[in-house]
C-alpha positions in Angstrom: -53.4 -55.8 -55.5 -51.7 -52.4 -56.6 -49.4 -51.6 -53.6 -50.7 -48.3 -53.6 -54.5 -48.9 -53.6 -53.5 -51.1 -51.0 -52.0 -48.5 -48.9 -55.4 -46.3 -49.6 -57.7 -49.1 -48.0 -55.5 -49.7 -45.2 -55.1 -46.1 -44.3 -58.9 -45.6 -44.7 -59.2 -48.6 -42.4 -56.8 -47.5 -39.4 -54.0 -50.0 -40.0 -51.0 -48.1 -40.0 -48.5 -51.2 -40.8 -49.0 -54.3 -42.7 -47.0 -57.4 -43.2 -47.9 -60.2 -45.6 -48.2 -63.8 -44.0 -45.8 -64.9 -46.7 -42.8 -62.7 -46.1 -39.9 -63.9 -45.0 -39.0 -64.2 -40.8 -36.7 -62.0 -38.9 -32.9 -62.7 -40.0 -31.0 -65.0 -37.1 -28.7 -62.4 -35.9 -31.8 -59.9 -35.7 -33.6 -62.8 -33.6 -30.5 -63.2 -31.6 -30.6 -59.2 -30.5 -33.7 -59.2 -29.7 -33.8 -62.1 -27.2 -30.3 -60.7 -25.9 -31.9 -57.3 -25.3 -35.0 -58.8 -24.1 -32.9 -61.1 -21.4 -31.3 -58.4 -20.4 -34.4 -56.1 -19.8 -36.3 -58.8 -17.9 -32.9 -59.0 -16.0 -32.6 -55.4 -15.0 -36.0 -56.1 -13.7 -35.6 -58.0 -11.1 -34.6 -56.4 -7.9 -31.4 -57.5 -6.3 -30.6 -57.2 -2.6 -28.2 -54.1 -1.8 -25.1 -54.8 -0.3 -24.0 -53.3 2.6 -21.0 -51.0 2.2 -17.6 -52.0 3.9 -17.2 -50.0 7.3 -14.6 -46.8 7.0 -11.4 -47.4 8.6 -11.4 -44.7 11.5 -8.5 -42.4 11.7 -7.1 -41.4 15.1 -8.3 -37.7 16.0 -5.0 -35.8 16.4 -4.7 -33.0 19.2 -4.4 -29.5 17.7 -0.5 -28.1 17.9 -1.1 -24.9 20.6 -0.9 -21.8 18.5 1.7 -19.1 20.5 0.4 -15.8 20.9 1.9 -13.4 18.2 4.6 -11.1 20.0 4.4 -8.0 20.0 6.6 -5.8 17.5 9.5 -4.8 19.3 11.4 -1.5 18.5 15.1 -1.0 18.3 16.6 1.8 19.9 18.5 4.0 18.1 21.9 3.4 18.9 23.4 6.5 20.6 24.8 8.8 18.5 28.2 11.3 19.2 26.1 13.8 17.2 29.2 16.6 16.3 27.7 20.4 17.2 29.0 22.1 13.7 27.4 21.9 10.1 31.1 20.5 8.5 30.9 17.8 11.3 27.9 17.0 11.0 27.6 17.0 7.4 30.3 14.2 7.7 28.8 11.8 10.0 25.1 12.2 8.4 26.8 11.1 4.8 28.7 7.9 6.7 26.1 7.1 8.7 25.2 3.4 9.4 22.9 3.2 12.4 19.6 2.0 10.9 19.1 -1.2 7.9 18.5 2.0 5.1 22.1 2.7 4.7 22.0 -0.8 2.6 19.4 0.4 -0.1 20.7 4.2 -0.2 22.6 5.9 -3.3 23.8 8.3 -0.9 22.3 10.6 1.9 20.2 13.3 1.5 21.4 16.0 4.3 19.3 19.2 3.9 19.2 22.0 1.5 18.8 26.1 2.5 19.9 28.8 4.4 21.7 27.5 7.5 20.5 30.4 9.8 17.0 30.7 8.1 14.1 31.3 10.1 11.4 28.9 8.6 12.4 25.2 8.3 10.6 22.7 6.5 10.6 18.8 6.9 9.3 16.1 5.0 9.0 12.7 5.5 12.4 10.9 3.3 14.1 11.4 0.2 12.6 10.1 -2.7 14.1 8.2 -6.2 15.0 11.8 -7.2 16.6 12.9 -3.9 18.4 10.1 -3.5 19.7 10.2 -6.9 20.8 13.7 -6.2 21.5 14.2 -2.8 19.0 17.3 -2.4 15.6 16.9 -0.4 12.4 17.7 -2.8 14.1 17.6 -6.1 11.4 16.0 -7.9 7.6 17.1 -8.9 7.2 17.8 -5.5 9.8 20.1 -4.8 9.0 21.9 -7.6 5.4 22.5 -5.7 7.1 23.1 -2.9 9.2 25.9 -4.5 5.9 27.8 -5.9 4.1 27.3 -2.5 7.4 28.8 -0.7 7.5 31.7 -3.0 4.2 32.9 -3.1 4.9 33.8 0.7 8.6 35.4 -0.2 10.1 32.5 1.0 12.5 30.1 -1.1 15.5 27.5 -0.5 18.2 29.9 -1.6 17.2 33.1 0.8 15.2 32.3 3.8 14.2 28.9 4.0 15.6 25.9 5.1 14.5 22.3 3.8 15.1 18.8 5.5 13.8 15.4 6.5 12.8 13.0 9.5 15.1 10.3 7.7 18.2 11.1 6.0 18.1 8.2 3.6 15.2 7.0 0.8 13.2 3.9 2.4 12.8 1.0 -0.6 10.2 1.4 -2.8 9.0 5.1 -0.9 7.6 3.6 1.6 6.8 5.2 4.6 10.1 5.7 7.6 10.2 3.1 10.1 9.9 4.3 13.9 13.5 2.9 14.2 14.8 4.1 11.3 13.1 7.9 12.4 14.8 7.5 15.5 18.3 6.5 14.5 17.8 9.7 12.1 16.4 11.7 15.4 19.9 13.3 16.2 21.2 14.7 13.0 17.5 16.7 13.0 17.4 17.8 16.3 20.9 18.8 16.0 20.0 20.6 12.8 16.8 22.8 14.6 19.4 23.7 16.9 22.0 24.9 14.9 19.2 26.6 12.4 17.5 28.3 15.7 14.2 28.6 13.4 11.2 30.7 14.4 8.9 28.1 12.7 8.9 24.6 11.7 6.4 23.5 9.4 5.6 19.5 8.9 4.4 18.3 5.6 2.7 15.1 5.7 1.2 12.5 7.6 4.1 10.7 8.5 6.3 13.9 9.0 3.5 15.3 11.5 3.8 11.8 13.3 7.4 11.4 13.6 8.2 14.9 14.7 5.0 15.1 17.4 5.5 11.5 18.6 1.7 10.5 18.0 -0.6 8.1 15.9 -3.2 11.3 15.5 -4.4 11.7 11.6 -3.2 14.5 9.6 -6.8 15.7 9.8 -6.5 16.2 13.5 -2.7 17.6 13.3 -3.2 20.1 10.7 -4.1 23.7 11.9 -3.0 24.0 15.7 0.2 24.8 16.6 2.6 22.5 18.4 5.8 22.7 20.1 8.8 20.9 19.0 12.2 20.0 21.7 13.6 22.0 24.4 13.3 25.1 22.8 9.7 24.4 21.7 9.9 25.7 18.4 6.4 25.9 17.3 5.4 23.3 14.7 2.6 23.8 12.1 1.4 21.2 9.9 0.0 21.3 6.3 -0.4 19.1 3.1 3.1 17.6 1.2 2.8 18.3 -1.8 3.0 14.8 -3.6 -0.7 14.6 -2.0 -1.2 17.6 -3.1 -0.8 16.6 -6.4 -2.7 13.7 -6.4 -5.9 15.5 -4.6 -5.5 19.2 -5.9 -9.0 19.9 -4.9 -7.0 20.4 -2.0 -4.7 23.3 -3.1 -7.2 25.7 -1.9 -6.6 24.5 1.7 -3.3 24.9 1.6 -3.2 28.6 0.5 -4.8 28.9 3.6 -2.4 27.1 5.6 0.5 29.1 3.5 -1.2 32.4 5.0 -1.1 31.1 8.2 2.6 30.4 8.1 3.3 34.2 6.2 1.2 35.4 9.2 3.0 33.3 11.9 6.9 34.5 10.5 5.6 37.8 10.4 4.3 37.9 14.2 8.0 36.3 15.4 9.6 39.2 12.9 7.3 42.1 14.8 8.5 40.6 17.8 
């Protein structure tokens, strides 16, 4: 029969393959496959009992080591200091000084800068890269801030002002003075207040506020009453440095205020 009328009756019948009695068997290796696979299957088939896994070798339980309680940090003191009473002297052993680990990292020492008689004194916190590049406290951005702020109340480095820090030399990477390193540094400023006699000092900063009022207070807490300062108690008033004022100068606006304040407070000690 034609293979394709073929095809047309057994579709039409529902016989989807067709082989002829006559054709030729499977090919041996074919046969062989198929038995393999078919062994294999009926193989897989039946279940085989599960072994039991080999116990775990048990490992001795060790006693923790005792953990000692961390100690608490200890402060130097500040090696006492022969703290010379005259500006020449003291000068001299501020730029020699070793007393504290930032003499190793220093380019030099940053003294003070102003009018040594000068009725406002200002402190900040350290010297910076620029100060301790050039030996002169608020040199940098800052200073320059600091110069405006002065002068916008009459007051400036070169006639009536005197400008300092609680550490004498630039802590690595301007990072905040240790208590340690603030104390060893302790002397030279107190000695400096009394030479200078001021009517006011004013603290910039966090950290300056801290170091000079011997407290953990933040600046938000600090800033706006007055404090005393030593023997003499020199009144102390603290505002914004103005690195942060830089950063935040949103800010600016409170520290006209505070500038007012200290205009108001030199001229009540001038009345007087």
């Amino acid at each position: 029969m034609d293979p394709a009328r073929r095809r047309s009756y057994l579709k039409a019948l529902g016989i989807e393959h067709y082989v002829r009695r006559d054709a030729p068997s499977a090919a041996p290796a074919e046969r062989v496959v198929a038995t393999a696979a078919t062994a294999v299957a009926a193989e897989a088939a039946v279940p085989r009992p599960i072994e039991p896994m080999p116990p775990r070798a048990k490992i001795p339980a060790t006693q923790p080591l005792p953990v000692a309680p961390a100690a608490p940090p200890v402060i130097t003191a500040a090696t006492p200091v022969d703290v010379p009473r005259d500006w020449v002297g003291l000068r001299d052993r501020v730029r020699d000084c070793q007393h504290c680990k930032l003499c190793a990292t220093r380019t030099q020492t940053v003294f003070g800068v102003g009018v040594e008689d000068a009725p406002l004194l200002v402190v900040g916190e350290g010297p910076g890269a620029d100060e301790d590049a050039q030996g002169e406290p608020f040199v940098g951005r800052a200073g320059k801030l600091l110069d405006q702020m002065l002068l916008s109340i009459g007051r400036s480095r070169s006639k009536n002002t005197y400008i300092a820090n609680v550490v004498k030399c630039r802590p690595p990477g301007n990072r905040d003075p240790e208590a340690d390193e603030v104390e060893a540094c302790r002397p030279y400023l107190d000695r400096q207040i009394e030479l200078i006699k001021p009517k006011l000092i004013v603290g910039l900063g966090r950290t300056a506020a801290q170091r000079l009022l011997h407290t953990d207070e933040p600046l938000s807490k600090l800033r706006g009453p007055l404090f005393e300062y030593g023997p003499t108690r020199t009144p102390v008033f603290i505002t914004y440095h103005p690195a942060y004022l830089l950063r935040s100068p949103r800010e600016k606006a409170k520290s006209w205020q505070d500038l007012k304040r200290i205009h108001q407070l030199l001229q009540q000690h001038d009345a007087g």
